[in-house]
Structure formats: C-alpha cells, structure tokens
VEXZALO-972884 format. One record per residue (C-alpha): x, y, z. Coordinates in steps of 0.25 Angstrom, whole numbers, plus 5000, padded with zeros to 4 digits. Each point is the difference from the previous one (the first is absolute). Layout:
XYZ...
***
This chain:
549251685173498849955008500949985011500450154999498450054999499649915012501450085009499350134994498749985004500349945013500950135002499050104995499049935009501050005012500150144998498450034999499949945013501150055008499650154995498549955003500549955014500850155002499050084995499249925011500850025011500050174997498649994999500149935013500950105007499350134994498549955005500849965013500650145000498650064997499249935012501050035010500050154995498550004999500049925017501150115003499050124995498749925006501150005015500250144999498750044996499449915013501050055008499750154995498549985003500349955014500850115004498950094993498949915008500950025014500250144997498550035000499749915011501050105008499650134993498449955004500349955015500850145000498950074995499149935009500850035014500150154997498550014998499849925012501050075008499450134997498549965002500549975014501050135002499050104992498749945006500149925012501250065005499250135000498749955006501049935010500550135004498750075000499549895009501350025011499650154999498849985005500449915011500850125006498950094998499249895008501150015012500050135002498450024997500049885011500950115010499250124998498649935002499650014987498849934992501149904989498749964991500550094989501449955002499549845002499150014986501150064993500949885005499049914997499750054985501650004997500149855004498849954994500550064987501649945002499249885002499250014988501350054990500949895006499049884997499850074984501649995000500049865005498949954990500750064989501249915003499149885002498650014997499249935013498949954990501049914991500649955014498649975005499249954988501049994989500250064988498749964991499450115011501050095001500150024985498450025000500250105013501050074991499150004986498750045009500950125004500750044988498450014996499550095011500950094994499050034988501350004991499849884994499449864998500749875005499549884994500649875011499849864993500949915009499949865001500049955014500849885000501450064999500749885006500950035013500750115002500750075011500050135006501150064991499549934988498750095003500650125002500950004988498749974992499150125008501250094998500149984986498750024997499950145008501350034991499550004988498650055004500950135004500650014988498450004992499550095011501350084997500250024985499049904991498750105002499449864999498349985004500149865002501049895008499949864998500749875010499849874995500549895006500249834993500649905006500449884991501149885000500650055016500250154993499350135005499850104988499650155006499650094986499750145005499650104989499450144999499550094989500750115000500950074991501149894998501550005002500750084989501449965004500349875005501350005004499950135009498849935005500749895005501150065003499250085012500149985015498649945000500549894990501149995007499249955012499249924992501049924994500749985013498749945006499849934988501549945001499749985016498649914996501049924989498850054990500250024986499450154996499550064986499650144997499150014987500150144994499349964985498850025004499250134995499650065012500649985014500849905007500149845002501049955011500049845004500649935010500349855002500449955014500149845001499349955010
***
C-alpha cells in the first residue's frame, strides 16, 4: 500500500512537471511568436517611414528645382533677354551715329538687377553668413530679420559651445529652425518666439517654442510637407525629436543632436 502511495505521488508529480515543463514551452513559442510579430511590424513600420522620409526628400528637392528653375526662366531669363535686346539696339544706334547712353543705362540696370536676383537664389540655397561665420550668427542674422518685420518678437538664447559640427550639420539645423518659424509665421498668430539651446553629456538639445494658438490636430500636423522635412533633417542629423502639444497655448518642438 505505501509502495502504491509513493508510485502515485511520484506519478502525479511526474505529470505536474511535465504539463509545467509544456505549458513552459507554449508559453515559450507564443512570446517568441509575439516578439517576432511585434520586430516584423517595428520592420515594416521603419521601412514605411523610410520610403515616407525618401519620398519627401524627392517631392522637396522636386519642389525646390522647379522654383529654382522658374526664378531663372521667369526672371533672369527675361532680364537676359532684355539685356541682348538692348545690345542690338546698341548695334545699330552705333551704325546710325547715334548717342547709346539711354541704351547703355538700360543695359547696365538689367544686369545689376540679374546680379542682384541671382545672388538672393544662391543665398537661399546656402546662406553666405552660415558658410563664413557659422551658424550661431546666421541663426541670429535670421532672428534679427524675422524682427525687422515688426510681426513678432524672437527671443535667441544659444549656448556657444555647440561642439564640432560640419557644414551640413549646420544647415540641417538652420533649416529646421526657418521650417517651423514658417509654420508660426504661417498659422500659430503667435507674438512671441523662443530658441533655446543646452548642451549636456555630448548631446545638443535645440527647444523652439512660440505662443500662439497651438496645434489642434497632431497628426495632420505631422503629417504635413513642413514635418516631413523636419524629420528627414532630423533622421539626416541622427537626432531624436519630440513635439509637446499639452501645453495651454502655443507650441514646443526639441531636438537632440549628439555631438
């Protein structure tokens, strides 16, 4: 009989184990399951976000070659033409003996200004002030700008000591800052802008704020060609980005670059 009991229990408790020891290995194979779902959904999403980010990389350079190109057809092209008007009118006022100083001024006042317009196109690609002097000074050059304007106050307090960056680095940085600065110019009806800069543990943290009105809808926010462009120069910096929309009035956008 207590050879019988010790069988049983040893039995019972041979079965215990081994449905312990299944139940393990379906618990096992279902959180596997569930990782490798949720890494398969996390690889789609990245790979959806990077054909999103290439996308408006492309739609943006797009948009950017056809305003180029019409600047130069519309404008320069015309002034162009003016220009080799008047040199024809020159020829032939030369034939006939004729005083060319009307002629001559005209030609001179359609070059300076195809000058002039050429040099605005060429500083709107690369501004001259963040090649010469950095971007500390061109962000100031722009808030000292956006100021002029009588719109709106800009409030810059930027620490100086940003650590090295290159060129593009800069230029990601400058454009994102006239991004958003379009978009409160734009739609927030704000009276103040604030850039901030911190630099701590080799990481740069950019917070831009305004007071306006706020961001009502997140997503479509986002969502938009300005964002768009903002996060790809965010991805291009290898930055990490957050947009705070629970604040009462206006908006709060930081960016982390490592440095």
């Amino acid at each position: 009989m207590e050879q019988e009991t010790i069988f049983n229990t040893v039995l019972i408790s041979t079965i215990v184990m081994i449905g312990l020891a299944v139940a393990m290995i379906i618990l096992f194979n279902l959180s596997q399951k569930r990782i490798l779902s949720e890494q398969a959904i996390a690889h789609e999403n990245e790979l959806a976000f990077q054909k999103k980010l290439l996308n408006s990389n492309i739609e943006t350079q797009e948009k950017e070659r056809t305003r180029i190109a019409r600047e130069l057809h519309d404008d320069i092209g015309s002034k162009l033409n003016v220009i080799g008007l008047n040199v024809r009118m020159l020829t032939s006022i030369y034939e006939k003996g004729k005083d060319p100083e009307v002629v001559l001024d005209h030609i001179n006042t359609a070059l300076k200004s195809s000058i002039e317009r050429t040099r605005e196109i060429s500083h709107e690609l690369m501004p001259p002030i963040l090649t010469k002097f950095g971007i500390h000074s061109a962000l100031s050059s722009f808030a000292t700008s956006i100021k002029r304007t009588g719109q709106i106050e800009v409030s810059l307090d930027i620490n100086e000591d940003w650590g090295t960056l290159d060129k593009m680095q800069e230029l990601h940085i400058y454009r994102i800052i006239q991004e958003l600065t379009t978009n409160t110019l734009k739609h927030a009806e704000a009276k103040n802008i604030f850039i901030e800069s911190n630099v701590q543990n080799n990481e740069l943290t950019l917070s831009y704020a305004d007071d306006g009105k706020g961001i009502k809808d997140k997503v479509t926010f986002m969502s938009g060609l300005g964002m768009s462009n903002i996060n790809a120069r965010t991805k291009l910096l290898n930055a990490d980005s957050k947009l705070n929309t629970e604040l009462s009035t206006g908006m709060q956008f930081n960016i982390t670059i490592p440095i």
